[in-house]
MDAnalysis code that builds the backbone (N, CA, C; Angstrom):
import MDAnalysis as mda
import numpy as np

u = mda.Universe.empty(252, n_residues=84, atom_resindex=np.repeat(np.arange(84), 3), trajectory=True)
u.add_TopologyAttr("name", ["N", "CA", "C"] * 84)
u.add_TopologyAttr("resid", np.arange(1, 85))
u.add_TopologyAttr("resname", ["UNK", "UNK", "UNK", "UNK", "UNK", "UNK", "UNK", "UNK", "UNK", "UNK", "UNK", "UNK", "UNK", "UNK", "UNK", "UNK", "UNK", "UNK", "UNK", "UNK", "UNK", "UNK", "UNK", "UNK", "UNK", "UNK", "UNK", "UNK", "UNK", "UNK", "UNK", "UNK", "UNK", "UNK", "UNK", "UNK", "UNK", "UNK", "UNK", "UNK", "UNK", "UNK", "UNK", "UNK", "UNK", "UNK", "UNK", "UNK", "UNK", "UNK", "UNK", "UNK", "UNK", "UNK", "UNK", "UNK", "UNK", "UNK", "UNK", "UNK", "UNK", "UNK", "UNK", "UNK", "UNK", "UNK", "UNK", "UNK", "UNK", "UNK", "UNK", "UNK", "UNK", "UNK", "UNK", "UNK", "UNK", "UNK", "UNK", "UNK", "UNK", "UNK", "UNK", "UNK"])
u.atoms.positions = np.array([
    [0.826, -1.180, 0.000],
    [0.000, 0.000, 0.000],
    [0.873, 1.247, 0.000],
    [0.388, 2.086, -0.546],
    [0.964, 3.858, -0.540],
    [0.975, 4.133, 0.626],
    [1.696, 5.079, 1.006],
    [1.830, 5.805, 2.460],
    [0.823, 6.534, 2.479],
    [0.481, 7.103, 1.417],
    [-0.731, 8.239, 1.566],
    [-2.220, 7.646, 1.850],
    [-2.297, 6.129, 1.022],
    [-3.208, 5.406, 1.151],
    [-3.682, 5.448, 2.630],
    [-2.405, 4.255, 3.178],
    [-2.515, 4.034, 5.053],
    [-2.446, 5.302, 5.459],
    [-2.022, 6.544, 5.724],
    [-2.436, 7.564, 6.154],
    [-3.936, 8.430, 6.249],
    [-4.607, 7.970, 4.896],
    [-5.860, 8.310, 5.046],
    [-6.619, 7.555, 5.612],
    [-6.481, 5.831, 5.426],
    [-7.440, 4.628, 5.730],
    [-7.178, 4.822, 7.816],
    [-6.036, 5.272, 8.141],
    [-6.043, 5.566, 9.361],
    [-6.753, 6.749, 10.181],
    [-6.538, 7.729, 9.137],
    [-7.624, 8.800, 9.776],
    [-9.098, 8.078, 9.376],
    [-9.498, 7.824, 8.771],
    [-11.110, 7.031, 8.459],
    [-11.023, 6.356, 9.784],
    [-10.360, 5.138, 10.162],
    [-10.444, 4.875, 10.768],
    [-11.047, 5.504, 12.534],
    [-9.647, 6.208, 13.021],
    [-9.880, 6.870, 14.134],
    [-11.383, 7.491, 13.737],
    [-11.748, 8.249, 13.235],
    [-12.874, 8.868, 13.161],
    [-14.007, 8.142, 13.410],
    [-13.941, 7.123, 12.472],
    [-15.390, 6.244, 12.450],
    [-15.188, 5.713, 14.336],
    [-13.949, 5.293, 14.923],
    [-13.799, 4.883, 16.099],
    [-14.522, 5.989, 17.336],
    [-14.739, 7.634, 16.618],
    [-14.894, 8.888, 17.383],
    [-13.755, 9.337, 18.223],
    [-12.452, 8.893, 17.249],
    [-11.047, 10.004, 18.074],
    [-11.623, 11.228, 17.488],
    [-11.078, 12.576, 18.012],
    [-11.140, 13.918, 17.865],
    [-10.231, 14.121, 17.407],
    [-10.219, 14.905, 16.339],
    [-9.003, 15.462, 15.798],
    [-8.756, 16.307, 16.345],
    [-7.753, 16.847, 17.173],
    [-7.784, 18.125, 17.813],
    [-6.552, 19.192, 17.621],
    [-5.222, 18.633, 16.582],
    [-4.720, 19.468, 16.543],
    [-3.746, 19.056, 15.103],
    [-2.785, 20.041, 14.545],
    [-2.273, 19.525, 13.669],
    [-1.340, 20.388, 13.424],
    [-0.155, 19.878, 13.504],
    [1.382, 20.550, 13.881],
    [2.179, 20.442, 12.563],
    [3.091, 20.669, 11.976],
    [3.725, 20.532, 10.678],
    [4.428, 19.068, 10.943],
    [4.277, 18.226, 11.659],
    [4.763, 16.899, 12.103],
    [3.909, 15.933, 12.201],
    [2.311, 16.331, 12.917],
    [1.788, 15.083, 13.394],
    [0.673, 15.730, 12.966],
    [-0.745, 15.017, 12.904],
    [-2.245, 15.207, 13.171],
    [-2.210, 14.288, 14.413],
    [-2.994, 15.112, 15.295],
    [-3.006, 14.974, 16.950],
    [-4.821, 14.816, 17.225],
    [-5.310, 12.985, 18.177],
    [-6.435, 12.858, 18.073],
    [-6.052, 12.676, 19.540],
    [-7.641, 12.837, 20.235],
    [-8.061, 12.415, 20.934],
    [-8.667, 11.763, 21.485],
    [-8.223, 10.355, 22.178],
    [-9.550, 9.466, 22.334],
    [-10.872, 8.972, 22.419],
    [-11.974, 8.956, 22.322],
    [-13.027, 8.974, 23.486],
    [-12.969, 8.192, 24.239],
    [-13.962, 9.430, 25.473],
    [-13.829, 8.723, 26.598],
    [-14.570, 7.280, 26.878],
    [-15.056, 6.436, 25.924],
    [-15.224, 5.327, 26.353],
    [-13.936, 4.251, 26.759],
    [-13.058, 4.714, 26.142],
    [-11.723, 4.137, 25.987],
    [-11.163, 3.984, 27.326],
    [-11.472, 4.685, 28.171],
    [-11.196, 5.350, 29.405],
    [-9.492, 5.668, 29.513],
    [-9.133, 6.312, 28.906],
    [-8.353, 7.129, 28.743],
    [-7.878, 8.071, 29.613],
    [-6.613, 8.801, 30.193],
    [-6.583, 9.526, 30.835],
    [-6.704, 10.865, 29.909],
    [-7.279, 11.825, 30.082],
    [-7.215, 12.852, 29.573],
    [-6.199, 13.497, 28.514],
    [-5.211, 13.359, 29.328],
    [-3.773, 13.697, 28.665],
    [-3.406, 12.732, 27.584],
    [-3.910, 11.526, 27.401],
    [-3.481, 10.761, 26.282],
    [-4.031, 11.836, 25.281],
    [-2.756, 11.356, 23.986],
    [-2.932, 11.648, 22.786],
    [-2.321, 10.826, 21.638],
    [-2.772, 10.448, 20.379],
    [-2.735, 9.904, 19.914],
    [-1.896, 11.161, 18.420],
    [-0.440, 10.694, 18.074],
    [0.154, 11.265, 16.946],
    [0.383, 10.770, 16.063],
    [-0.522, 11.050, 14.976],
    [0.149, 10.242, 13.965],
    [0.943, 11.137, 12.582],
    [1.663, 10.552, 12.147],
    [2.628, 11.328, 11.529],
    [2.544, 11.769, 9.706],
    [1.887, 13.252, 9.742],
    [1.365, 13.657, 8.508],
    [2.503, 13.562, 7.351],
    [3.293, 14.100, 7.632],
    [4.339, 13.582, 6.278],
    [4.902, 12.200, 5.733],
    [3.958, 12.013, 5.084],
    [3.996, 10.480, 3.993],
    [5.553, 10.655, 3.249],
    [6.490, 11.563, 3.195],
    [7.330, 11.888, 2.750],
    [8.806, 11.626, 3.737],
    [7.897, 11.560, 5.085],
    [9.455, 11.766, 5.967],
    [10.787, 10.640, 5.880],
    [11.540, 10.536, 6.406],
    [12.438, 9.454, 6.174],
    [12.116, 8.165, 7.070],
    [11.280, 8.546, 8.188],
    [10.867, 7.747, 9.150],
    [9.375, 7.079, 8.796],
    [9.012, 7.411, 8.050],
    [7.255, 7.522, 8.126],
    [7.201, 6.115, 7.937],
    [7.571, 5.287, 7.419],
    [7.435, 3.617, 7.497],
    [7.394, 2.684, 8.733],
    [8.409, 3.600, 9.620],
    [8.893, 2.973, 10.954],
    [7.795, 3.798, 12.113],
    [7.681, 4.745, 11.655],
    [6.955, 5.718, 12.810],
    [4.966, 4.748, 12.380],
    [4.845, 4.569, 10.879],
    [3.651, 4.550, 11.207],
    [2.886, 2.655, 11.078],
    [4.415, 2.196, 11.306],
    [4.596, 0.623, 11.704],
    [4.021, 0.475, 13.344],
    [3.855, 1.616, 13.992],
    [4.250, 1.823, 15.558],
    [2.802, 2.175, 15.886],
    [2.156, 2.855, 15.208],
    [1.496, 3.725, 15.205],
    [0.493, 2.305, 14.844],
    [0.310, 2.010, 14.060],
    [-0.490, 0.694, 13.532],
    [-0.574, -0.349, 14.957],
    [0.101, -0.656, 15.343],
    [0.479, -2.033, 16.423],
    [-0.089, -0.768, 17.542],
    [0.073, 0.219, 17.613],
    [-0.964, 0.777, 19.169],
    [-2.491, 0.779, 18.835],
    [-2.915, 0.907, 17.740],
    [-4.193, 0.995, 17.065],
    [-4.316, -0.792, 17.166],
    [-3.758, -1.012, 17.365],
    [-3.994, -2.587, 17.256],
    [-4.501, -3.296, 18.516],
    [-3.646, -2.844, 19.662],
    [-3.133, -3.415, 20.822],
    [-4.965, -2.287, 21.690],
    [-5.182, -1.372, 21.126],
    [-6.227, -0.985, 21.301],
    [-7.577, -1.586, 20.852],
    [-7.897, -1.862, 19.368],
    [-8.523, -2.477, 18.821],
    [-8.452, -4.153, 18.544],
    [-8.172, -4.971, 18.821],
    [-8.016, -5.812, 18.738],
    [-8.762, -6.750, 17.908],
    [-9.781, -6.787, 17.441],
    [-10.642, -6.418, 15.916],
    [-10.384, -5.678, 15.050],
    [-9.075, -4.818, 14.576],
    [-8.824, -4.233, 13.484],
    [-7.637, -4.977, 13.116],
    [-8.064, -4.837, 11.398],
    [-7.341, -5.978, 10.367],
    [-6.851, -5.159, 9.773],
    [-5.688, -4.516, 10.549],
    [-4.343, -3.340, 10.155],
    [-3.699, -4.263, 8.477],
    [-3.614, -5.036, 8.739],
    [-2.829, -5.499, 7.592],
    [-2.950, -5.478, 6.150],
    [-4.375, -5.114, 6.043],
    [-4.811, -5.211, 4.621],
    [-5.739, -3.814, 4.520],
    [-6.805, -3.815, 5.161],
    [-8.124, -3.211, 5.393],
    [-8.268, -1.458, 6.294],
    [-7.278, -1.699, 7.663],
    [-7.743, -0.899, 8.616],
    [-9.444, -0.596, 8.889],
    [-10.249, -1.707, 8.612],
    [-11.409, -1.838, 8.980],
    [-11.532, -2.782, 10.312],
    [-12.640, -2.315, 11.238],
    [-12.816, -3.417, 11.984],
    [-13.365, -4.900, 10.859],
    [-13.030, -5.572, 11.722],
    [-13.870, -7.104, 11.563],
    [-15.232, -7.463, 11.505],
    [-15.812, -6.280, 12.442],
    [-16.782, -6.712, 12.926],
    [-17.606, -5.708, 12.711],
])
């Protein structure tokens, strides 16, 4: 898949999940959980807008496996859809 691809199929994602987008830095788009998640407040979730960077493979390898370890019904590998 394109970087730009998984970068968008990940924001779809969070959204349909109801993260908040709440901020967006020349580095990251910055969400916020909901609180069903039970979350501490201060969590935030970064994921890394430049599909271009030198890291962006490794950063959003990382980024995938926390979305994972959260969701545990999402089929990161192909889809970034739940299962279910």
């Amino acid at each position: 898949m394109k970087s730009k691809k998984i970068y968008n199929k990940i924001i779809k994602f969070l959204l349909k999940k109801h993260w908040a987008h709440i901020a967006i830095t020349d580095k990251y788009d910055i969400y916020a959980p909901p609180a069903a998640l039970g979350f501490s407040k201060e969590y935030k979730f970064y994921l890394l807008n430049n599909t271009n960077d030198k890291f962006y493979s490794k950063n959003i390898e990382t980024q995938i496996k926390i979305l994972n370890d959260i969701y545990p019904d999402m089929n990161y590998t192909d889809t970034l859809e739940c299962k279910k």
